[in-house]
C-alpha positions in Angstrom: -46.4 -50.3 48.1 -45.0 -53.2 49.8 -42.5 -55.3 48.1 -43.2 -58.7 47.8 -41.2 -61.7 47.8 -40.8 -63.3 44.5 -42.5 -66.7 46.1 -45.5 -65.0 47.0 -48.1 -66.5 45.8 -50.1 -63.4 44.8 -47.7 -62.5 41.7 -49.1 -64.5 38.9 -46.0 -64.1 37.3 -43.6 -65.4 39.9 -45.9 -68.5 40.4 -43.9 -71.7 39.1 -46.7 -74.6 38.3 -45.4 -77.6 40.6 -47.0 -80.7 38.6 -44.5 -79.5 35.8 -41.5 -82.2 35.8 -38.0 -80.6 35.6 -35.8 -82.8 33.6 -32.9 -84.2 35.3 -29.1 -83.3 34.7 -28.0 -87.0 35.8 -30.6 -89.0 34.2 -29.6 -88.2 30.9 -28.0 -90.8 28.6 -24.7 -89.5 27.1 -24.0 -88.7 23.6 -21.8 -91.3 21.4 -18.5 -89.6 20.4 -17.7 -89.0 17.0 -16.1 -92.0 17.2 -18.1 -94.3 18.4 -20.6 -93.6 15.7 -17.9 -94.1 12.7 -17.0 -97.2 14.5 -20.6 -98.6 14.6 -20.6 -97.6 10.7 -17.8 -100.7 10.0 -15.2 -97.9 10.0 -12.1 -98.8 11.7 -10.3 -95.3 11.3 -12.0 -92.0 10.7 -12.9 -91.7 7.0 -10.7 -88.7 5.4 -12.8 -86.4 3.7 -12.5 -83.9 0.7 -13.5 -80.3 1.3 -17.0 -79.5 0.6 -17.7 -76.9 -2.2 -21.1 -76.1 -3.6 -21.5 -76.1 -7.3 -17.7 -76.4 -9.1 -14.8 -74.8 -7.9 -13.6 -71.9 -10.1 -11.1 -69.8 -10.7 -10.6 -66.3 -9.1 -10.2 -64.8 -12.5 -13.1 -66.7 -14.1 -15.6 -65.8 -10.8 -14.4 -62.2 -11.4 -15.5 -62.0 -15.3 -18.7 -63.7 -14.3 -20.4 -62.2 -12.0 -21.4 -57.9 -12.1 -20.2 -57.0 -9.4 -17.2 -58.4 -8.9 -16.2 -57.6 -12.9 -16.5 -53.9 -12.3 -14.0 -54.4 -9.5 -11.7 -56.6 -11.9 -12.2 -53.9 -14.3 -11.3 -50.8 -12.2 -8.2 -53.2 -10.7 -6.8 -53.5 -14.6 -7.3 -49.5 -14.5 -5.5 -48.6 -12.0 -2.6 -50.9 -13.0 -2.9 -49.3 -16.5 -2.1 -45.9 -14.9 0.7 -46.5 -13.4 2.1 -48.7 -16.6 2.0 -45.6 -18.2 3.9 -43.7 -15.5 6.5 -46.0 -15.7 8.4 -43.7 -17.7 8.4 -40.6 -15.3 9.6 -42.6 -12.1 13.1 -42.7 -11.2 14.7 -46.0 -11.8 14.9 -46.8 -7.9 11.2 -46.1 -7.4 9.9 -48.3 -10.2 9.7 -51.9 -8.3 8.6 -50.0 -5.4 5.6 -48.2 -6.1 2.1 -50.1 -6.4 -0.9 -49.2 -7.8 -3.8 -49.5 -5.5 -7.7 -48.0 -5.5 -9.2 -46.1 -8.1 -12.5 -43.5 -6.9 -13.4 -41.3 -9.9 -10.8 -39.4 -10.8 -8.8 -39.6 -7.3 -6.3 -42.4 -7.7 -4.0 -44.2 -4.7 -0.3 -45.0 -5.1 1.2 -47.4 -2.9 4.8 -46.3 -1.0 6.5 -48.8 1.3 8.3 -45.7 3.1 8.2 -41.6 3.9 11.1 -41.4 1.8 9.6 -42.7 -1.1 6.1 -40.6 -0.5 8.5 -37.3 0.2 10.2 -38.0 -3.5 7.0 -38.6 -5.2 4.7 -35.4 -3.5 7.2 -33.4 -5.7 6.3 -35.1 -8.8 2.8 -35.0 -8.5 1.5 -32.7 -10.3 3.6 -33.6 -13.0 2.2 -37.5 -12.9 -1.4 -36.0 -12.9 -0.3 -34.0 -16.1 1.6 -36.7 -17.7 -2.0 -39.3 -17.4 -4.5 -36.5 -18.5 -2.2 -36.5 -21.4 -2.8 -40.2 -21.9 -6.3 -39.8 -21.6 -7.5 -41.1 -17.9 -9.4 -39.2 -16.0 -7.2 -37.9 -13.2 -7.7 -34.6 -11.0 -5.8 -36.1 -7.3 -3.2 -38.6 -7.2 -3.0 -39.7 -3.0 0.1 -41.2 -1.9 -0.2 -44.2 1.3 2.4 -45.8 3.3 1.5 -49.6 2.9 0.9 -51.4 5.3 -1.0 -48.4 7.0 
């Protein structure tokens, strides 16, 4: 089959209708700045304008509590950071500031480190941590240890 050149006339669908005006780049009238339209307004300087919310601005705490989904998040959040309240008492003095509670997925749990160090120290006391909050009554079977920041 014989190519054909994409102006031949026999491929209906490279045919380009020639009565058809093509609008010109040049002839076009240009756009009034920003600017210019304020000005035309009777503003002499650009208006300064409040950020635009929709509905009332709310609080991160009160838009947590209201709506379902985000509440069960608030509520596993207050969870996690009752866990390790109540380790408090097992961590070495040093290691108290330092370790932060983060996400909660059953009965797995996430502690915080900022170093190896820190994670080396506390792998030794897992199993006692796990002990010391089935004793307290949350529902722990794995305790996971992460560098932050990683």
């Amino acid at each position: 089959m014989p190519m054909s050149h994409p102006t031949d006339s026999n491929n209906p669908a490279l045919q380009i209708e020639n009565n058809q005006t093509q609008p010109s780049l040049t002839a076009a009238k240009p756009q009034p700045s920003a600017i210019a339209t304020f000005r035309a307004l009777g503003y002499s300087k650009i208006p300064r304008s409040a950020p635009l919310l929709r509905g009332k601005p709310e609080t991160a705490a009160k838009a947590l509590n209201t709506s379902p989904q985000l509440s069960h998040l608030l509520e596993l959040a207050r969870d996690s950071q009752q866990r390790l309240n109540a380790l408090q008492n097992l961590l070495p003095p040093q290691l108290k500031n330092v370790v932060k509670a983060s996400t909660l997925d059953g009965d797995s749990w996430c502690l915080l480190v900022p170093n190896n160090s820190v994670m080396a120290k506390l792998k030794q006391m897992l199993p006692s941590m796990a002990a010391h909050l089935r004793s307290k009554g949350f529902k722990v079977q794995t305790i996971r240890l992460k560098i932050e920041g990683r």
